[in-house]
C-alpha positions as CSV (number, residue, x, y, z in Angstrom):
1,X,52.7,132.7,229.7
2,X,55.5,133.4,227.9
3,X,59.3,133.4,229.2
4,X,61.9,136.3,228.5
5,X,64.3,135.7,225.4
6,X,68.0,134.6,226.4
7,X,70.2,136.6,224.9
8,X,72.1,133.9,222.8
9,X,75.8,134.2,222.7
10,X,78.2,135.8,220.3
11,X,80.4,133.5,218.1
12,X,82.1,136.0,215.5
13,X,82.8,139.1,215.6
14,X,83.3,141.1,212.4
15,X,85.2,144.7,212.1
16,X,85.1,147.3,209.7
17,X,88.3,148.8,208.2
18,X,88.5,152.2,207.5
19,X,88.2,154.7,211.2
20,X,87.5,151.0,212.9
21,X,90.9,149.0,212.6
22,X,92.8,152.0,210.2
23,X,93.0,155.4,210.8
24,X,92.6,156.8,207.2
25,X,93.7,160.5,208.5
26,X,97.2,160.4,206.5
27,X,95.0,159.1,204.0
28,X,92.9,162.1,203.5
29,X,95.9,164.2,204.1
30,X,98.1,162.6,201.4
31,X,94.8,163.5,199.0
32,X,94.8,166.9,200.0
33,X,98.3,167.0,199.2
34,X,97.9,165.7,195.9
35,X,95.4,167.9,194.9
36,X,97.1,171.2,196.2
37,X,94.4,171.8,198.7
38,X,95.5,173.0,202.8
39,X,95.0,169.4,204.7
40,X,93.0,171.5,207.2
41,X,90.8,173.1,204.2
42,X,90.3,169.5,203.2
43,X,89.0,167.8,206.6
44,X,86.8,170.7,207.0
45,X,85.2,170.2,204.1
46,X,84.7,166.6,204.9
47,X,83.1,167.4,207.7
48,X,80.8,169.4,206.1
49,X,80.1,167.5,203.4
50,X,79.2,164.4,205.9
51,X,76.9,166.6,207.7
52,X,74.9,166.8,204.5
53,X,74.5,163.2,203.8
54,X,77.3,163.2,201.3
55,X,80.5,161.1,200.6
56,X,84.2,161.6,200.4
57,X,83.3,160.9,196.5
58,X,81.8,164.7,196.7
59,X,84.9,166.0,198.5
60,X,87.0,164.5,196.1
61,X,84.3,166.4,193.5
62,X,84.4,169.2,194.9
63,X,87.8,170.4,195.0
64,X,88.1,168.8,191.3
65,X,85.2,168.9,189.3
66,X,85.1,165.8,187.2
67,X,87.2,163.7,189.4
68,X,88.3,160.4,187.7
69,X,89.2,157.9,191.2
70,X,90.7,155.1,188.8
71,X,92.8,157.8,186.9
72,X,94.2,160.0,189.7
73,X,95.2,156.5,191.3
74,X,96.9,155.8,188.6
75,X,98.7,159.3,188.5
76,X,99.3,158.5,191.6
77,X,101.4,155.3,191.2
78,X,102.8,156.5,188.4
79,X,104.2,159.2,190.3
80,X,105.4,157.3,193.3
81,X,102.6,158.8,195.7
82,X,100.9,156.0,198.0
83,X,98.1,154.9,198.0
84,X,95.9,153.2,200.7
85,X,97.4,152.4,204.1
86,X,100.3,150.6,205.7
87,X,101.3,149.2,209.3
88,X,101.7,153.6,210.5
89,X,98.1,153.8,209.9
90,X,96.7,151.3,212.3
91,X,94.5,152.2,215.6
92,X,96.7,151.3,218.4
93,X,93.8,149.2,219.8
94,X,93.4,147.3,216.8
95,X,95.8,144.2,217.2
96,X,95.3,143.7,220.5
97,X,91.8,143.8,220.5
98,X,91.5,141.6,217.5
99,X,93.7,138.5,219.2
100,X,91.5,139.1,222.6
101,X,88.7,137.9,221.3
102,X,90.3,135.1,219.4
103,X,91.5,133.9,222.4
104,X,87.9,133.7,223.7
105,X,87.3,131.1,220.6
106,X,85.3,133.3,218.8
107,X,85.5,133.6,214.8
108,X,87.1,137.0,214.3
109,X,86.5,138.8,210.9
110,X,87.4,141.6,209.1
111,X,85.6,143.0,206.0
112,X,84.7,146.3,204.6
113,X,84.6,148.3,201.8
114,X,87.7,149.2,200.0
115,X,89.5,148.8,196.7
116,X,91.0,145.6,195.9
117,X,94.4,146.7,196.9
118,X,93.4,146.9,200.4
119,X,93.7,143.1,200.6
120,X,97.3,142.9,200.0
121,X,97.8,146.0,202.7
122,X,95.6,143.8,204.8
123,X,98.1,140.9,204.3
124,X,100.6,142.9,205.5
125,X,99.4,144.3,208.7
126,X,99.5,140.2,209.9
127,X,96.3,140.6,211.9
128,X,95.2,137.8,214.0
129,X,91.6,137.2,212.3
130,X,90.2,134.0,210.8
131,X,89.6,136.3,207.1
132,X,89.5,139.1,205.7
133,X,87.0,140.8,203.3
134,X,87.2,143.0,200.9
135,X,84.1,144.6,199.1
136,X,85.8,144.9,195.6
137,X,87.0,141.5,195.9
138,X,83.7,140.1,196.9
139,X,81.9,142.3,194.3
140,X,79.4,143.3,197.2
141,X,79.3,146.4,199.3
142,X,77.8,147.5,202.6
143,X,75.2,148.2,203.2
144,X,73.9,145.7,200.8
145,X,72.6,142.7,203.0
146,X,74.4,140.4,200.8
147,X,77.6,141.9,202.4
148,X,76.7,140.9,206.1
149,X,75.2,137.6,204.6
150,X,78.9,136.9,203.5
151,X,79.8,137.1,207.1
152,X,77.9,135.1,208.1
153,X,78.4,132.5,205.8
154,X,82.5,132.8,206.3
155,X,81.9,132.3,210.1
156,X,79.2,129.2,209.2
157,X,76.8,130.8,212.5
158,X,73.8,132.3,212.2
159,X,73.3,135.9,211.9
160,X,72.3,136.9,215.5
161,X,75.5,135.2,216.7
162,X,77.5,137.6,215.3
163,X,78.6,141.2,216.4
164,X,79.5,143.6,213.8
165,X,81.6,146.8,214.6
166,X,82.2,149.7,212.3
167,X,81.8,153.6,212.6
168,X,79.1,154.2,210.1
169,X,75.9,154.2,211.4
170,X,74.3,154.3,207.6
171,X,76.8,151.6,206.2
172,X,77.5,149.4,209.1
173,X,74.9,149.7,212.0
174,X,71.7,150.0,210.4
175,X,72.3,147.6,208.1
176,X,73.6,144.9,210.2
177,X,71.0,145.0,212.7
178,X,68.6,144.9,209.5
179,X,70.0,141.6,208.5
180,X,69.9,140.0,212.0
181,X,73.4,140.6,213.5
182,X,74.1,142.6,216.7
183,X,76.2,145.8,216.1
184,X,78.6,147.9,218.4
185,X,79.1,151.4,217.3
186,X,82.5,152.7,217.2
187,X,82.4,156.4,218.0
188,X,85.4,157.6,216.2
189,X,86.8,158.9,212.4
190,X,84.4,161.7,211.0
191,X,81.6,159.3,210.3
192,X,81.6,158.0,214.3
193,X,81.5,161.7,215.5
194,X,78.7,163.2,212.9
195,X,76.3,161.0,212.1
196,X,73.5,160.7,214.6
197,X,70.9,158.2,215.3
198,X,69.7,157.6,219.0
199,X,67.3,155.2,218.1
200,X,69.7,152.6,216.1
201,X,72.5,153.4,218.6
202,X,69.4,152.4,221.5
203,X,69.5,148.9,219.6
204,X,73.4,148.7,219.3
205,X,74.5,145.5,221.6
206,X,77.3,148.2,222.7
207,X,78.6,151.8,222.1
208,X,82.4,152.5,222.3
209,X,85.1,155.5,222.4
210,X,87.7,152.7,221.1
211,X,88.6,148.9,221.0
212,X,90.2,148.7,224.1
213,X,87.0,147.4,226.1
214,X,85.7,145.5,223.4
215,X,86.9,142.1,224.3
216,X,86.0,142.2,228.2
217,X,82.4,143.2,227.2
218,X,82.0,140.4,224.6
219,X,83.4,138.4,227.8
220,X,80.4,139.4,230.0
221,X,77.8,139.1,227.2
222,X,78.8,135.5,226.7
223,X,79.1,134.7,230.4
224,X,76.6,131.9,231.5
């Protein structure tokens, strides 16, 4: 006879960046501006192009056919038009959430993917997490396995003792749990609200409106 599986406690906890700790609204908006197209036109067309399994790559496509990334960026800073993201930009829940769970002794992480700016915007936000990752840096994306491997690695714990949270259930849920991690779903950003998946959401160790919660839940889990 066989006994029931303890569930074995969390030591690190990894976040995603973009609609997870950073609202990338303004973002999208300040794109749309640059482009000449209605912010309103342009998040409705995200939306939509979402829905269909595509990226903000096609958006970007779409409203200008042939769309160069690493030469509009450098319009862009040519023209004194930012780029990226900045302290504004941050999910009120984000700091506070972050430090709660450091306080429980956990290893607290952040990676994602983004440009190889983002880790100098990163810097400057001062969260309180033991490192930061960035995909270009790294020279791995999500949701190759060799990303969440990295995690684990940086936290020196094996992979089922760590919880990763992000708002992609393609990029960040699925492919966490695939590796051996535990995953929270973060229902928020465009991704959070369109994407849909009940049966990777049924294996999620937690589903959440925001980050508010997060830490008191990690609490419980770990509880003896």
């Amino acid at each position: 006879m066989s006994l029931p599986s303890t569930p074995r406690p969390l030591q690190a906890v990894f976040f995603d960046i973009g609609e997870t700790l950073v609202n990338e609204g303004e973002i999208y908006g300040r794109w749309a501006d640059w482009l000449g197209v209605p912010r309103h036109t342009f998040i409705a067309k995200l939306g939509a192009v979402l829905a269909l399994g595509g990226s903000h790559m096609d958006l970007l496509e779409y409203f200008r056919p042939g769309f160069d990334l690493a030469a509009e960026q450098r319009r862009r800073a040519e023209a004194g038009v930012p780029n990226g993201f900045g302290p504004d930009d941050l999910y009120p829940d984000a700091r506070a959430c972050l430090s709660g769970l450091r306080d429980q002794g956990l290893f607290v992480g952040i990676a994602g993917n983004q440009p190889v700016e983002a880790a100098a915007q990163m810097a400057e936000l001062g969260l309180d997490a033991d490192v930061v990752g960035i995909s270009d840096v790294w020279g791995i994306s999500k949701p190759s396995h060799e990303f969440f491997e990295r995690c684990a690695q940086l936290a020196d714990v094996l992979p089922d003792r760590v919880l990763y949270v992000g708002d992609r259930i393609d990029n960040d849920v699925r492919p966490a749990l695939e590796y051996g991690m535990r995953a929270a779903f973060l229902r928020r950003g465009p991704w959070g609200h369109i994407q849909e998946d009940d049966d990777a959401l049924r294996e999620c160790l937690f589903v959440l409106d925001d980050l508010v919660g997060l830490p008191k839940l990690v609490a419980e889990y770990n509880a003896p």
